[in-house]
N, C-alpha and C positions, 0 to 999 in steps of 0.2 A: 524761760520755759519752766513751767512745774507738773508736777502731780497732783491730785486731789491727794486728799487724803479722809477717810469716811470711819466711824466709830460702828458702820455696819460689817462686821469679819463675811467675808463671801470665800475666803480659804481658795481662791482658782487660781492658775499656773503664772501670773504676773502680779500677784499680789509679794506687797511684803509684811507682815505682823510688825507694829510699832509701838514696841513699850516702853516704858518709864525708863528704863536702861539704856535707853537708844538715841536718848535726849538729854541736850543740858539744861535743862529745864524739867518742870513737873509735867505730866501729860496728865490728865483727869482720868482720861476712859483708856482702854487698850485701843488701838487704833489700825489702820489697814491703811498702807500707799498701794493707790491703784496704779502702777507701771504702765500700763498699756491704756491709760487716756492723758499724755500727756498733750501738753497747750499751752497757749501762750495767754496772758493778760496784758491787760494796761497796768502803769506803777501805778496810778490814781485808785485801781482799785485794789489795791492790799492796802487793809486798816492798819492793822500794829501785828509786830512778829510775836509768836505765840514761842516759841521753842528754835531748837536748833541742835540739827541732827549733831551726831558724835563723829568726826573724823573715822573711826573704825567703822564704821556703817556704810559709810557711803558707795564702798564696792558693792554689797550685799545688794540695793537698791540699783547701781548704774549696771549692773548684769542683768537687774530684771525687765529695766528700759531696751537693755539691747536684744534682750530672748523675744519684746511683744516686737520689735522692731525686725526683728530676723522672722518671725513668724507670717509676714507679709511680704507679698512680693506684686510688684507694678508691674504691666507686661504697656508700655506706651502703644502700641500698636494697635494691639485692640481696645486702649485707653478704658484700663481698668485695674482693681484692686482686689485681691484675692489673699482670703487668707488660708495659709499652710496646713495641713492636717499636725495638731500634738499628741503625741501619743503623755500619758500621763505616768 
């Protein structure tokens, strides 16, 4: 499973800010992990790893996967997806 990750800042409620600080590696641009479109890929399609988050981050990030994930709720019944009112 991953995140994108986009050098567009949208600042919304599942986003997280990803700086040079936040990485073992250099990041060029500031950057935005968009939490709430995770997904899955094929291995065949990751070229080469670019970075690699900091151990201390990684809560920061797995809270904001759970917030889009908690903001959604499945009713099977009426076999549907409905997302939860956020207050901000």
């Amino acid at each position: 499973m991953v995140c994108p990750i986009t050098s567009k800042i949208r600042e919304d409620s599942f986003a997280v800010l990803l700086t040079k600080e936040m990485l073992s590696s250099s990041l060029e641009i500031e950057s935005e992990v968009r939490c709430n479109k995770v997904t899955t890929i094929r291995n065949n399609l990751i070229i080469s790893k670019i970075g690699e988050l900091l151990p201390e981050y990684y809560d920061k990030i797995l809270e904001k996967i759970k917030s889009a994930f908690d903001n959604f709720s499945i009713d099977l019944s009426e076999k549907s997806i409905k997302a939860k009112h956020i207050d901000s």
